[in-house]
C-alpha positions in Angstrom: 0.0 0.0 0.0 1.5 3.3 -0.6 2.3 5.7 1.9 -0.5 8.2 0.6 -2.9 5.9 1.0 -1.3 4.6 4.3 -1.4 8.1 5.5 -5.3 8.5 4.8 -6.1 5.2 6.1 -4.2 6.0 9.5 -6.2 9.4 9.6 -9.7 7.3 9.1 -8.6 5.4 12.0 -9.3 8.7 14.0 -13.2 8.5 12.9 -13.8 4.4 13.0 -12.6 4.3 16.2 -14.7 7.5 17.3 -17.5 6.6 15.1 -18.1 3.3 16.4 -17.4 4.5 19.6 -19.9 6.7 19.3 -22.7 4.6 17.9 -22.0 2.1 20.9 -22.9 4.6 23.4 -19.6 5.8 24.8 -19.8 9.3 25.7 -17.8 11.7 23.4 -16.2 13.3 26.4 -16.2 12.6 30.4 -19.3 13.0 31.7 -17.7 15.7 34.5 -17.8 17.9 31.6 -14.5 19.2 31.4 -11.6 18.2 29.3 -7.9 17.3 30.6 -4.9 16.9 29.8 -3.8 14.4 32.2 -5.6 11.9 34.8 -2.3 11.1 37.9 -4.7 8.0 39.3 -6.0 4.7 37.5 -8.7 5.2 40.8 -9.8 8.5 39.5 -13.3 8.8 37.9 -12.1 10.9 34.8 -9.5 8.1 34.2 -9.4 6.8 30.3 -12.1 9.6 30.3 -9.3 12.8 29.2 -6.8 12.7 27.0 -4.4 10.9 28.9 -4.0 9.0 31.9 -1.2 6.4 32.9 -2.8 3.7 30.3 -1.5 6.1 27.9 1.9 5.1 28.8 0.5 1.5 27.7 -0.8 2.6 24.5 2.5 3.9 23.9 4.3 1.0 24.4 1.6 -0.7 21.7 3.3 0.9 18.9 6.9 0.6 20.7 6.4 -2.6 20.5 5.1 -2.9 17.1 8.0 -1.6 15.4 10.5 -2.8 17.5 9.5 -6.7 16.7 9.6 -5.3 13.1 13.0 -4.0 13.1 14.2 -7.0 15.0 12.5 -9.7 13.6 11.8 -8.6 9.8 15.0 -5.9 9.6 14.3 -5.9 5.7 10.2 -5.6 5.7 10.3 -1.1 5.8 8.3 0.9 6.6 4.6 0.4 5.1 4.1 -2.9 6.0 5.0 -2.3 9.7 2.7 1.5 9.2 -0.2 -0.7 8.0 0.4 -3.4 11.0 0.2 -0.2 13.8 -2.7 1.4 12.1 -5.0 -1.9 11.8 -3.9 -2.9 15.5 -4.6 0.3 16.9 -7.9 0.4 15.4 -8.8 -3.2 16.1 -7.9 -2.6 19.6 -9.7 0.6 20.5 -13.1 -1.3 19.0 -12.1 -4.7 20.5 -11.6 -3.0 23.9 -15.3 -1.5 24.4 -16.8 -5.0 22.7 -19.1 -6.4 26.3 -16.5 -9.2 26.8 -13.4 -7.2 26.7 -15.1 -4.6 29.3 -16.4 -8.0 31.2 -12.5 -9.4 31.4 -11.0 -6.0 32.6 -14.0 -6.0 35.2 -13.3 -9.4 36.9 -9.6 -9.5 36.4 -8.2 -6.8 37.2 -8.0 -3.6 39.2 -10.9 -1.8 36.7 -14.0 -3.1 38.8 -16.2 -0.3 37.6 -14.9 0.1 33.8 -17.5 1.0 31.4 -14.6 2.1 28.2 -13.6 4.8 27.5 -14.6 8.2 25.9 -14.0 8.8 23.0 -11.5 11.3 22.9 -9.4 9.0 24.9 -9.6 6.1 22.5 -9.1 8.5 19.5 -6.4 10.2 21.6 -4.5 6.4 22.9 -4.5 5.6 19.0 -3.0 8.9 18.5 -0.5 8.0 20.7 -0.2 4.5 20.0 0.6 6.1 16.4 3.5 8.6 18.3 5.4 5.5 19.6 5.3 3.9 16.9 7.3 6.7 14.8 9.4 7.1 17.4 10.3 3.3 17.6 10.7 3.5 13.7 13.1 6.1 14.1 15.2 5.8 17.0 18.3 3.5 17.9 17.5 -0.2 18.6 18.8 0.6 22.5 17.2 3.5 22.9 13.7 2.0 21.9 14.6 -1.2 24.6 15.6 1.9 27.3 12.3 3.1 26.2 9.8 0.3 26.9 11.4 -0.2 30.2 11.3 3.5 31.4 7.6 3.7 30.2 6.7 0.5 31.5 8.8 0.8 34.9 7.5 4.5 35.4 3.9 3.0 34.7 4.1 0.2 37.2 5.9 2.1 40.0 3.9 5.2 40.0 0.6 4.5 38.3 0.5 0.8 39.8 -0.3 -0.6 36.7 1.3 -1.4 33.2 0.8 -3.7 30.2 2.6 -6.2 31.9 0.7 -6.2 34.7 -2.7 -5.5 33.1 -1.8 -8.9 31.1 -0.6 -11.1 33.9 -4.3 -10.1 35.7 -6.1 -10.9 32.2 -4.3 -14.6 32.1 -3.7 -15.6 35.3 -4.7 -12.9 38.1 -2.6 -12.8 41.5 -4.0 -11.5 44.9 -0.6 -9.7 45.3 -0.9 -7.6 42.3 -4.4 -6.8 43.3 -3.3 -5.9 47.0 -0.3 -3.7 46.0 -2.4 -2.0 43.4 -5.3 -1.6 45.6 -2.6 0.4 48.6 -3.1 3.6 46.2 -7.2 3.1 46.1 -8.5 6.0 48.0 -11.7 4.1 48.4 -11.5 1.0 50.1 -11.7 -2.3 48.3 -13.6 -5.1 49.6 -12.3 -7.7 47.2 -15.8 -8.1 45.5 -16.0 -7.5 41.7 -19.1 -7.4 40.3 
């Protein structure tokens, strides 16, 4: 595919995703309202309700991740295969994510009890993102993009209390000792009942 078409396809992602966001019912902005920049707490109402929050950090590290296994794996593939690969994931995940088993799965596994998706100028903004790290993966040295995922992912974990990694472990095999150290920074406390 060319890189025109590429470039136009990426920029529909912005309305699918928002679109069909949209038609499911997710609300086009937090319902507070207001519109920020940044959310500090995964326990915050307004979080993956603003622009960005620490799951940005994970959405990030989605198109990190994509062309780093390119470069690695494929070194000779270029660039518009691996640009076609981060624009169809991104999309399939920001419509996967809100489908009612995703939204069921982050409920019972993990540390989202209430989680009902997000708006959609978070989703459209995480695929922007996503989109961000991705370039910059493209572009950067190998060990700069490794230093990368493991500063976003350690800064993540450490200070939001929750990462990909972590998100994933809950999702395939949950532990009671993620859920507890996550849980220390609740400000509400949690009775261990998901519902």
């Amino acid at each position: 595919m060319a890189r025109t078409n590429l470039n136009i396809f990426a920029f529909a992602g912005l309305f699918i995703i928002g679109g069909t966001l949209w038609f499911w019912g997710q609300p086009l902005i937090c319902s507070c309202g207001e519109i920020k920049l940044w959310v500090p707490s995964i326990f915050d109402g307004g979080n993956s309700q603003h622009i960005a929050d620490w799951y940005t950090l994970s959405h990030i590290l989605h198109g990190v991740l994509i062309a780093l296994m390119g470069r690695l794996l494929f070194p000779k593939l270029g660039l518009e295969p691996l640009f076609l690969t981060a624009i169809v994931t991104g999309i399939g995940w920001e419509v996967i994510e809100h489908t009612n088993w995703v939204l069921a799965a982050f409920r019972a596994t993990t540390i989202n009890v209430g989680y009902l998706g997000d708006s959609v100028l978070n989703a459209v903004s995480d695929y922007i993102f996503m989109m961000g790290g991705f370039f910059a993966a493209y572009t950067l040295r190998i060990p700069v993009v490794i230093a990368g995922v493991v500063a976003l992912e350690l800064t993540a974990g450490l200070l939001g209390r929750d990462n990909l990694t972590l998100s994933t472990i809950q999702l395939i095999a949950p532990m009671d000792a993620i859920n507890d150290w996550q849980q220390e920074l609740n400000p509400v406390p949690f009775n261990g009942i998901t519902n």
